[in-house]
N, CA, C and O atoms as a GROMACS GRO file, in nm:
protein
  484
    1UNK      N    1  11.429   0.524  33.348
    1UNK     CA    2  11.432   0.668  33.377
    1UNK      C    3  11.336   0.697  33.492
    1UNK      O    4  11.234   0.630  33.510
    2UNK      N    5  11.376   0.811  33.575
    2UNK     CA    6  11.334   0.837  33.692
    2UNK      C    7  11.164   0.945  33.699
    2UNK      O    8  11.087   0.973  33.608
    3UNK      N    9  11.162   0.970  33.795
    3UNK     CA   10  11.112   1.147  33.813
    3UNK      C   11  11.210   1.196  33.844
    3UNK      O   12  11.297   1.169  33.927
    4UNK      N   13  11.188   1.304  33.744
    4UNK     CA   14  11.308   1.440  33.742
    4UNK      C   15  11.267   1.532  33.876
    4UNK      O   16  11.178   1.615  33.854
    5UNK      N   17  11.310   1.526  33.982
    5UNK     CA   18  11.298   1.583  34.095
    5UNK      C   19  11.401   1.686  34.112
    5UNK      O   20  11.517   1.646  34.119
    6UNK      N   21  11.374   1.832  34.120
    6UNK     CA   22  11.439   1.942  34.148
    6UNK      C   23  11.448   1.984  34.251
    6UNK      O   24  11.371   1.952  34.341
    7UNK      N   25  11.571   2.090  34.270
    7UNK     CA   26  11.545   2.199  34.402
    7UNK      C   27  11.487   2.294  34.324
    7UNK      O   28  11.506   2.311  34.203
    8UNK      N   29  11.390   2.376  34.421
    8UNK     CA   30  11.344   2.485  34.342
    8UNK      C   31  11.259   2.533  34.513
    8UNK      O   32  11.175   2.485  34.589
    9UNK      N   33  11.338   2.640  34.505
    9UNK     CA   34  11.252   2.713  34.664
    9UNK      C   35  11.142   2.767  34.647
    9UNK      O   36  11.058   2.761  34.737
   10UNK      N   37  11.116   2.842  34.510
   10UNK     CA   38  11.022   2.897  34.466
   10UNK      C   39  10.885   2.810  34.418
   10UNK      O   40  10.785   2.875  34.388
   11UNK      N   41  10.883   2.733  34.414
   11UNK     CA   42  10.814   2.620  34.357
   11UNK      C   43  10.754   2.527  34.494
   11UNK      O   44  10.652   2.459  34.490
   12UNK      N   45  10.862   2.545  34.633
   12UNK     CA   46  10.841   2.466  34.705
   12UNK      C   47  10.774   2.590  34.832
   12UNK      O   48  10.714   2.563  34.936
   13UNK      N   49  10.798   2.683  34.793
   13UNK     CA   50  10.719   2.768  34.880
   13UNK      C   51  10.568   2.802  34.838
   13UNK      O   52  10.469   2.824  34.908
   14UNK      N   53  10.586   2.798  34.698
   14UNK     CA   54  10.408   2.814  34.628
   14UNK      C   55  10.390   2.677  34.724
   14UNK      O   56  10.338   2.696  34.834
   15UNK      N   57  10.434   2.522  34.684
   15UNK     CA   58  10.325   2.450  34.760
   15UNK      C   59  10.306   2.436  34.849
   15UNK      O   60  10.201   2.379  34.881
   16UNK      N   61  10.411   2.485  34.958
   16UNK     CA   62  10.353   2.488  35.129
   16UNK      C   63  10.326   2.632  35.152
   16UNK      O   64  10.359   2.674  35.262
   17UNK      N   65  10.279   2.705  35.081
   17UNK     CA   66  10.194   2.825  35.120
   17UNK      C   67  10.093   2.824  35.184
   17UNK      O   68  10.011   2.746  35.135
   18UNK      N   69  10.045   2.898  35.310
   18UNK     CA   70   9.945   2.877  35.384
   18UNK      C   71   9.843   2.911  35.332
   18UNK      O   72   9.739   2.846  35.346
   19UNK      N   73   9.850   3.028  35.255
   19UNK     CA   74   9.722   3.107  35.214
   19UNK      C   75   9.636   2.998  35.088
   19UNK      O   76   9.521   3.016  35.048
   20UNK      N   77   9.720   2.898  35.049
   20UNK     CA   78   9.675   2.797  34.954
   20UNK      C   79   9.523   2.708  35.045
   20UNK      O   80   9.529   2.661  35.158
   21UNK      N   81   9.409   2.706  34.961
   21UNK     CA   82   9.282   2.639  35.025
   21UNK      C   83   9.292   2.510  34.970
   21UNK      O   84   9.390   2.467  34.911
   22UNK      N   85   9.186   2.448  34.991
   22UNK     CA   86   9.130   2.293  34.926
   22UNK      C   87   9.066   2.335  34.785
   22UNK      O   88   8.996   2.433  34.761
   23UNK      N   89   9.106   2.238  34.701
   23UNK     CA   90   9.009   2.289  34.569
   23UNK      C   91   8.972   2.135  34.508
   23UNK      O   92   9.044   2.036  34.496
   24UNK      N   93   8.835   2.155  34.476
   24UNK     CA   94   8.768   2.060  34.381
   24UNK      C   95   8.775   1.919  34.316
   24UNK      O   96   8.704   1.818  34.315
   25UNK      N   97   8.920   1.964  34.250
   25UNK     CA   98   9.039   1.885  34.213
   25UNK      C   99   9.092   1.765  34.317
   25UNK      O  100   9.114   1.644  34.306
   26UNK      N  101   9.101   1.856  34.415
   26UNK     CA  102   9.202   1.752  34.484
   26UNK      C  103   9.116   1.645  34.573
   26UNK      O  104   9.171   1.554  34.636
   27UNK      N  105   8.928   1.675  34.572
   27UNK     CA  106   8.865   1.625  34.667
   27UNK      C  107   8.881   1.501  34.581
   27UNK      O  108   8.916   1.394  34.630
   28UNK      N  109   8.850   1.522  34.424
   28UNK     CA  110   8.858   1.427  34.359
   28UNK      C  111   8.954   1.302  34.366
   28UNK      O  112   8.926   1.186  34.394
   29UNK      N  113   9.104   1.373  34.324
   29UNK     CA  114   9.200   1.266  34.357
   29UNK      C  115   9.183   1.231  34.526
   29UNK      O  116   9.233   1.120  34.547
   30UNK      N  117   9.138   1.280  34.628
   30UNK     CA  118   9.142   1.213  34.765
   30UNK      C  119   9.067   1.076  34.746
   30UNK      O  120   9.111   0.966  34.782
   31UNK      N  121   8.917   1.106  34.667
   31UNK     CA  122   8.836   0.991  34.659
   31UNK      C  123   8.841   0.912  34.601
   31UNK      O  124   8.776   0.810  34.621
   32UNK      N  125   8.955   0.936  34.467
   32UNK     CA  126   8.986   0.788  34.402
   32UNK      C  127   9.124   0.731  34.427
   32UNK      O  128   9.179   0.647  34.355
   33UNK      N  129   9.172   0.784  34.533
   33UNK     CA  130   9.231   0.720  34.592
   33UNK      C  131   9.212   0.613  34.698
   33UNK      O  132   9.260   0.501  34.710
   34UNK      N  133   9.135   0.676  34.764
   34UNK     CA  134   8.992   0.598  34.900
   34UNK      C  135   8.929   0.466  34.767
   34UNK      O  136   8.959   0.349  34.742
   35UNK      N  137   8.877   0.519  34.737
   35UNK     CA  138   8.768   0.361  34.626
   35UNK      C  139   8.878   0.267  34.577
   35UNK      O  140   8.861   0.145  34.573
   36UNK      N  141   9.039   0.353  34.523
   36UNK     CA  142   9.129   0.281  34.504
   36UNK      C  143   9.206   0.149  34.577
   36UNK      O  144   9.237   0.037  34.534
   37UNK      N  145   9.223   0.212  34.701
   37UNK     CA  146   9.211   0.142  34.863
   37UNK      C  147   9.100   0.053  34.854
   37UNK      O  148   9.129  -0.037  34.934
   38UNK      N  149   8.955   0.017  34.787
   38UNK     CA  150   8.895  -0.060  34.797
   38UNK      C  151   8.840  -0.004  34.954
   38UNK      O  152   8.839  -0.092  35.039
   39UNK      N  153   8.805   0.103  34.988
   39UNK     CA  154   8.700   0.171  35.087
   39UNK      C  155   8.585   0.048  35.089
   39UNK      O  156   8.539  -0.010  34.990
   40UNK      N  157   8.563   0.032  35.190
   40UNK     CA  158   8.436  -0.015  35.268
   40UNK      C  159   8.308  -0.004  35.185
   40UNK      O  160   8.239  -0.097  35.143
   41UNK      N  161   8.293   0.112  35.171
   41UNK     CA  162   8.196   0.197  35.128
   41UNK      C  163   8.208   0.218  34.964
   41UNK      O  164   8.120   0.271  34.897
   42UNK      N  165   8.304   0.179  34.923
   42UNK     CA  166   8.301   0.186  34.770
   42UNK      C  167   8.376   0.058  34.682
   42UNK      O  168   8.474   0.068  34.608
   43UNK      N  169   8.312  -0.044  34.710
   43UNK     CA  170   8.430  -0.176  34.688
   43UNK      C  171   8.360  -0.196  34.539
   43UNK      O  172   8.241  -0.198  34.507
   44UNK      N  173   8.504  -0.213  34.442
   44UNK     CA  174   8.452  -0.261  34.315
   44UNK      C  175   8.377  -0.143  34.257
   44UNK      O  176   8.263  -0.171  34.218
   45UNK      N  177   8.409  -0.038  34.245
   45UNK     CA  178   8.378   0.092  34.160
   45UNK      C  179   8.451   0.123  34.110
   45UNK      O  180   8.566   0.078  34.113
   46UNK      N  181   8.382   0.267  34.007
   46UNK     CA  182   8.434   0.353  33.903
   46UNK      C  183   8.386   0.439  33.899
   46UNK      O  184   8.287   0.416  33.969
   47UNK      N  185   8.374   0.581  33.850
   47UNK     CA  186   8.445   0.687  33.798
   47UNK      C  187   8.379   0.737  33.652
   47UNK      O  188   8.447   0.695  33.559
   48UNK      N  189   8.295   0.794  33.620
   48UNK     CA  190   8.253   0.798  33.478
   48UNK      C  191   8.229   0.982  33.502
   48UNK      O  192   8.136   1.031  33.567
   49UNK      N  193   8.347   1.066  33.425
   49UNK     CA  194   8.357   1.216  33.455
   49UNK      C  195   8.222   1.280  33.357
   49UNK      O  196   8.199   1.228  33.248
   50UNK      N  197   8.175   1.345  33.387
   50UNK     CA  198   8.113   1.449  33.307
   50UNK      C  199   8.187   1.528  33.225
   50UNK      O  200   8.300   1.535  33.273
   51UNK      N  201   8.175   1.618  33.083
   51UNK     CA  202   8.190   1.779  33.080
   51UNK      C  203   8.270   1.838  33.200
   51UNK      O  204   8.266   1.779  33.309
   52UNK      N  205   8.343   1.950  33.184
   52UNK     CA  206   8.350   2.061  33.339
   52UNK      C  207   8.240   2.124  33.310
   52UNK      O  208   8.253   2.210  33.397
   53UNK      N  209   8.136   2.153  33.256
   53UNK     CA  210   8.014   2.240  33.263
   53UNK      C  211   7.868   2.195  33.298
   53UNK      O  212   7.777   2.268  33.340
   54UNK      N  213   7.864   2.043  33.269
   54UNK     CA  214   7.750   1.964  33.316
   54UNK      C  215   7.748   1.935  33.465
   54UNK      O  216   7.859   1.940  33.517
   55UNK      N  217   7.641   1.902  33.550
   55UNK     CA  218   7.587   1.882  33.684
   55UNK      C  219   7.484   1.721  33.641
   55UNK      O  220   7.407   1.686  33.551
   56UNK      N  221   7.538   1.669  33.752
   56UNK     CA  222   7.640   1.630  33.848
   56UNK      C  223   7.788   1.589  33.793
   56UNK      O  224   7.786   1.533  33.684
   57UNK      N  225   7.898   1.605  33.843
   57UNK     CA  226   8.025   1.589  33.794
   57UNK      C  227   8.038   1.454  33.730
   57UNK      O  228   8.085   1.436  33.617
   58UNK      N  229   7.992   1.356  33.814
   58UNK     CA  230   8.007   1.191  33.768
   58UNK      C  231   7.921   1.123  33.814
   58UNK      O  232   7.830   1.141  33.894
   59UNK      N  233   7.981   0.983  33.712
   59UNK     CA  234   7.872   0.890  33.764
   59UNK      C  235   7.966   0.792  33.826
   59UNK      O  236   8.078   0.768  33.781
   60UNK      N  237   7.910   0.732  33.939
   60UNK     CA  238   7.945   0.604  33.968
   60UNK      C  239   7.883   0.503  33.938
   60UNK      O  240   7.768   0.500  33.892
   61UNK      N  241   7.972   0.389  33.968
   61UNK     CA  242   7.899   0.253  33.861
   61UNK      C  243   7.988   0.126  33.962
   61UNK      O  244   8.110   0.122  33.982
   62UNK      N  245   7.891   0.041  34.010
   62UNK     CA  246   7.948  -0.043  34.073
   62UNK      C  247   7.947  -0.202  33.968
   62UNK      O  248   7.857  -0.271  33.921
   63UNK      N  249   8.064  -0.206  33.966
   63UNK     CA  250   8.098  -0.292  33.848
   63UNK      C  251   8.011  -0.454  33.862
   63UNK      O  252   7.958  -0.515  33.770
   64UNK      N  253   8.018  -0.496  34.010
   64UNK     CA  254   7.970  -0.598  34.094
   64UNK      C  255   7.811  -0.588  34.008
   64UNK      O  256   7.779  -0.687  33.941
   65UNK      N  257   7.740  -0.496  34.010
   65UNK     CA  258   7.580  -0.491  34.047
   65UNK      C  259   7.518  -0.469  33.887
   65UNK      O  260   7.423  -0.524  33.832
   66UNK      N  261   7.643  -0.332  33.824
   66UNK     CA  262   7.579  -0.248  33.719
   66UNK      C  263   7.491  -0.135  33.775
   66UNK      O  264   7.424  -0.081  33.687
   67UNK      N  265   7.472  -0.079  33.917
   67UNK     CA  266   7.412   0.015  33.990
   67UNK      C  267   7.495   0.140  33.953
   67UNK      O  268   7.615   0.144  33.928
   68UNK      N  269   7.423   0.220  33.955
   68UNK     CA  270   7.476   0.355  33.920
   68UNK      C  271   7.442   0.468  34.044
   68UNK      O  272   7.359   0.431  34.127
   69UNK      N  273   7.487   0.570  34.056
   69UNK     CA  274   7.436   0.709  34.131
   69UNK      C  275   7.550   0.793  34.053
   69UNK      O  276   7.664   0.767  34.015
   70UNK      N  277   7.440   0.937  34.046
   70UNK     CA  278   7.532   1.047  34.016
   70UNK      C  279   7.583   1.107  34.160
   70UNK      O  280   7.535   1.094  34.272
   71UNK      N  281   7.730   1.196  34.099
   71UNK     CA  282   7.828   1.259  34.239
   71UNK      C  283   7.840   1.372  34.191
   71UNK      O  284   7.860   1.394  34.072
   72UNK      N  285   7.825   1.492  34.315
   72UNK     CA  286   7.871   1.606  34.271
   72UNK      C  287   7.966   1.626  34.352
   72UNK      O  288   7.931   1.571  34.456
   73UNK      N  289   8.074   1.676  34.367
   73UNK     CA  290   8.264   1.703  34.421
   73UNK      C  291   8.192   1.869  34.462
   73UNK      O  292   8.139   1.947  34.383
   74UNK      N  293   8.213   1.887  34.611
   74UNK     CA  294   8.255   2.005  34.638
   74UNK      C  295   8.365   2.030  34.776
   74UNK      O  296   8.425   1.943  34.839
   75UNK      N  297   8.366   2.122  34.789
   75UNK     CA  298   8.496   2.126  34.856
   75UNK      C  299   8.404   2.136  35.028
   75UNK      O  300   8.453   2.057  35.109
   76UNK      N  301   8.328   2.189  35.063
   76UNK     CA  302   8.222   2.162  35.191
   76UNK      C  303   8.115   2.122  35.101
   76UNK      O  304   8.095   2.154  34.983
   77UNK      N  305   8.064   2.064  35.162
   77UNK     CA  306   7.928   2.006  35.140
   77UNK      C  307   7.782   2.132  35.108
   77UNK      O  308   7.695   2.109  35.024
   78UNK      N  309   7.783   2.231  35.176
   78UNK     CA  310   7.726   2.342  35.176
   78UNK      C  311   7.697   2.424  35.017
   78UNK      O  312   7.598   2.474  34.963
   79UNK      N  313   7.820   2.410  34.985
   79UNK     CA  314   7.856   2.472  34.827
   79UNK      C  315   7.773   2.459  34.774
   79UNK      O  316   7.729   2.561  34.722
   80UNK      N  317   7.683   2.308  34.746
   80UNK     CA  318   7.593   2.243  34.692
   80UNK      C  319   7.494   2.343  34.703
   80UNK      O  320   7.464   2.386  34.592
   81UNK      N  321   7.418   2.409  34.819
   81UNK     CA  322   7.304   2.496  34.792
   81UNK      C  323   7.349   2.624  34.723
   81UNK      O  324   7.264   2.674  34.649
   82UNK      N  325   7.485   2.696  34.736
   82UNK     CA  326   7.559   2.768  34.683
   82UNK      C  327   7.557   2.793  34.548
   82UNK      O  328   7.533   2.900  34.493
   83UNK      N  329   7.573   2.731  34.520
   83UNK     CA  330   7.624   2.643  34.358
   83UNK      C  331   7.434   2.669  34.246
   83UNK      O  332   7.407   2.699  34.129
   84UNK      N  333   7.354   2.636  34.367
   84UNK     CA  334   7.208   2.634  34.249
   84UNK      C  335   7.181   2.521  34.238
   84UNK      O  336   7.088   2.492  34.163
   85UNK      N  337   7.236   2.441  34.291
   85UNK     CA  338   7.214   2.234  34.230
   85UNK      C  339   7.085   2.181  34.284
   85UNK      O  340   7.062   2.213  34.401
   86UNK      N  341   6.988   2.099  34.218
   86UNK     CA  342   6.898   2.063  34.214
   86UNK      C  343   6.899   1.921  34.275
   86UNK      O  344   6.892   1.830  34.192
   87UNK      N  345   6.908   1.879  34.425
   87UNK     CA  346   6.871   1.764  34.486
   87UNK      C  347   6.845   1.704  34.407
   87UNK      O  348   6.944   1.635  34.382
   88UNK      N  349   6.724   1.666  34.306
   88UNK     CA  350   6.674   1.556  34.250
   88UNK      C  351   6.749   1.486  34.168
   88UNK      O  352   6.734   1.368  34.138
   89UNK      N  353   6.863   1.588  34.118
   89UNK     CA  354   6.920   1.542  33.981
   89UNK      C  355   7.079   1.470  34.060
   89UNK      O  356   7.175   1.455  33.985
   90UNK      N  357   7.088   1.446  34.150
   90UNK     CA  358   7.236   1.403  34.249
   90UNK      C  359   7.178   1.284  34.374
   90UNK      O  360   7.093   1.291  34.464
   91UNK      N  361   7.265   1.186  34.330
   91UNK     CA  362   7.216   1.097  34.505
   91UNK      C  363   7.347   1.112  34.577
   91UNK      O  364   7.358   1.039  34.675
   92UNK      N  365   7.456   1.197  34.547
   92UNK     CA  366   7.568   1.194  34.646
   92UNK      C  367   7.631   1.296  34.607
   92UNK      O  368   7.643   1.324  34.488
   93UNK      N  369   7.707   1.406  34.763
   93UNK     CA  370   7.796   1.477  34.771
   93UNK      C  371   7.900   1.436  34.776
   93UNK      O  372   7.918   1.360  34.871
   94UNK      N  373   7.979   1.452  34.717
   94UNK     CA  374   8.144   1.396  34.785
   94UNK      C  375   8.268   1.591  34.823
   94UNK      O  376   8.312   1.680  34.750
   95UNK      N  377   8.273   1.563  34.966
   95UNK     CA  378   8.328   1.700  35.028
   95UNK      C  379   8.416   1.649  35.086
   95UNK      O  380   8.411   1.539  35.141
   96UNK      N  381   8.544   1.753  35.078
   96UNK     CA  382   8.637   1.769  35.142
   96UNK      C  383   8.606   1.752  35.312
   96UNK      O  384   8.642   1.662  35.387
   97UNK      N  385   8.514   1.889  35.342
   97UNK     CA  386   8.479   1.897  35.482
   97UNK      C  387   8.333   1.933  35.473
   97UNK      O  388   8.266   2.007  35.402
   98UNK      N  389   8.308   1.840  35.588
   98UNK     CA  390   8.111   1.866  35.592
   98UNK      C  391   8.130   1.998  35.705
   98UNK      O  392   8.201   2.044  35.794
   99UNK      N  393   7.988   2.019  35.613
   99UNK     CA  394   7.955   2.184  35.706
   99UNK      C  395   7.867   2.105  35.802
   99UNK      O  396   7.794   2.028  35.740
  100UNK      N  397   7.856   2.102  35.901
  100UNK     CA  398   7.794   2.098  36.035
  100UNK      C  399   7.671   2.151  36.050
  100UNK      O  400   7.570   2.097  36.095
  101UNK      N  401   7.684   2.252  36.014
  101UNK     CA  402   7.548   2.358  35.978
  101UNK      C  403   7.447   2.356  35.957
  101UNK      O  404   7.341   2.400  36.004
  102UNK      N  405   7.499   2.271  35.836
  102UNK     CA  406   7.393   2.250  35.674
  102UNK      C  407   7.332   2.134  35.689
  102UNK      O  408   7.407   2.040  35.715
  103UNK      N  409   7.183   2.103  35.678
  103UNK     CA  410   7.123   2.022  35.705
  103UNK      C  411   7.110   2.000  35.548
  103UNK      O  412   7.056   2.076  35.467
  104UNK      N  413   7.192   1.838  35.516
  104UNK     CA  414   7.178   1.781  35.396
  104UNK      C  415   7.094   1.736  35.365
  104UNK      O  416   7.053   1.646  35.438
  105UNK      N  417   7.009   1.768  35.235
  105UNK     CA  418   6.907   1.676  35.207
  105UNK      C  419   6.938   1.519  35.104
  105UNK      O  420   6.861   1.424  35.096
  106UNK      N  421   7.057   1.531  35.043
  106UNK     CA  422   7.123   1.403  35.034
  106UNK      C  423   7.232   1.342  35.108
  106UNK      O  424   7.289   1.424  35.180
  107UNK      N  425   7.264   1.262  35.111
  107UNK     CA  426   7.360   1.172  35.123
  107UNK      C  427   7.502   1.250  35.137
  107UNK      O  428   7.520   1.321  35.037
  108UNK      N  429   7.589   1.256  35.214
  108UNK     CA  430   7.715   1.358  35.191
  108UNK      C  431   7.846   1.280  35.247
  108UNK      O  432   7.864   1.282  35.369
  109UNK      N  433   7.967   1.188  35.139
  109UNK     CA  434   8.062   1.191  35.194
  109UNK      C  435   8.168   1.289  35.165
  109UNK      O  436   8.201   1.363  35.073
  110UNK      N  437   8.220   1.244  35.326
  110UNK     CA  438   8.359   1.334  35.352
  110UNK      C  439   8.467   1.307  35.365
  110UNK      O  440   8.504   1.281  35.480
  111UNK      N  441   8.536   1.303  35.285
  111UNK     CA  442   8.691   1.242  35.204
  111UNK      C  443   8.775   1.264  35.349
  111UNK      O  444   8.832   1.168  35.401
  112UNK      N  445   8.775   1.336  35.380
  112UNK     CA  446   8.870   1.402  35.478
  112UNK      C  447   8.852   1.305  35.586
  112UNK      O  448   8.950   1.230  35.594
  113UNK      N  449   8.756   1.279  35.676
  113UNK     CA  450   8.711   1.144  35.802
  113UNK      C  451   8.692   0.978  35.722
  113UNK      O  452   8.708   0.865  35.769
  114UNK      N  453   8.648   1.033  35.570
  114UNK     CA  454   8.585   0.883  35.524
  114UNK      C  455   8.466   0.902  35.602
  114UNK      O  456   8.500   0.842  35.704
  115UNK      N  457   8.380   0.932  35.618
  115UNK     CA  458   8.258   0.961  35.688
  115UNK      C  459   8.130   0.987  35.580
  115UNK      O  460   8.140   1.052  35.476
  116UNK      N  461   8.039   0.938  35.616
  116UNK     CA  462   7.943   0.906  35.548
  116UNK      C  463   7.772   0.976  35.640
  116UNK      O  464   7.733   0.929  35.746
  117UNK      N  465   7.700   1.091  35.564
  117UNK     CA  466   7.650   1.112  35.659
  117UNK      C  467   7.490   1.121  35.576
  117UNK      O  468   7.470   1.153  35.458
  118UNK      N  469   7.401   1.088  35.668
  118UNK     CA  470   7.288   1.078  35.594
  118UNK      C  471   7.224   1.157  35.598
  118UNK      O  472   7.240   1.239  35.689
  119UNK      N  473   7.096   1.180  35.483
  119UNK     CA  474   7.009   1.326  35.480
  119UNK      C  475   6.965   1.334  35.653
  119UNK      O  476   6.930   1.246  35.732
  120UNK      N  477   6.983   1.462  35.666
  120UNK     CA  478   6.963   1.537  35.765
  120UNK      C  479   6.830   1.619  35.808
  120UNK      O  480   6.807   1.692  35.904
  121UNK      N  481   6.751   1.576  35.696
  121UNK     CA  482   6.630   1.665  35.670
  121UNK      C  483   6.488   1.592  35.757
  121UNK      O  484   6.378   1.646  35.751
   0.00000   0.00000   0.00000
């Protein structure tokens, strides 16, 4: 048995709607798709989710080492001061799109380039 694949205009206009943004969610599936790919930058990892109400979202765990860092998922990198989040308690952003702006005081990748950018501070 297949995927049940429909016509449905209504369904296909919600998802190419312009007014539709980036959300949270999807930075997520971008990045475990990337580590899935076996990324450069993330070879031999995992994925350990939080709660939706706890900070930082996850943990990573490099299976190779047993090394850990917590990740917080936002959609710019910026959100993070937005949001109230406490630097100490996070060693990595993972963003859709880095704000330019924002001088990171951790570590910030960006799903979108695969780009990796270091505290800025």
């Amino acid at each position: 048995m297949g995927i049940p694949w429909r016509k449905n205009a209504k369904l296909l206009e919600e998802a190419n709607s312009a007014k539709r943004g980036v959300y949270e969610n999807e930075i997520i599936c971008l990045f475990g798709f990337q580590i899935g790919q076996t990324h450069k930058l993330f070879k031999n990892v995992y994925l350990v989710f939080r709660s939706p109400n706890e900070f930082p979202d996850a943990i990573l765990v490099n299976r190779d080492t047993y090394e850990v860092i917590n990740i917080e998922f936002e959609v710019i990198d910026s959100d993070f001061d937005k949001h109230g989040h406490k630097y100490e308690k996070c060693d990595l952003i993972v963003c859709y799109v880095k704000d330019k702006n924002w001088k990171n005081p951790i570590i910030v990748y960006e799903v979108k380039t695969r780009t990796l950018y270091q505290p800025s501070n």
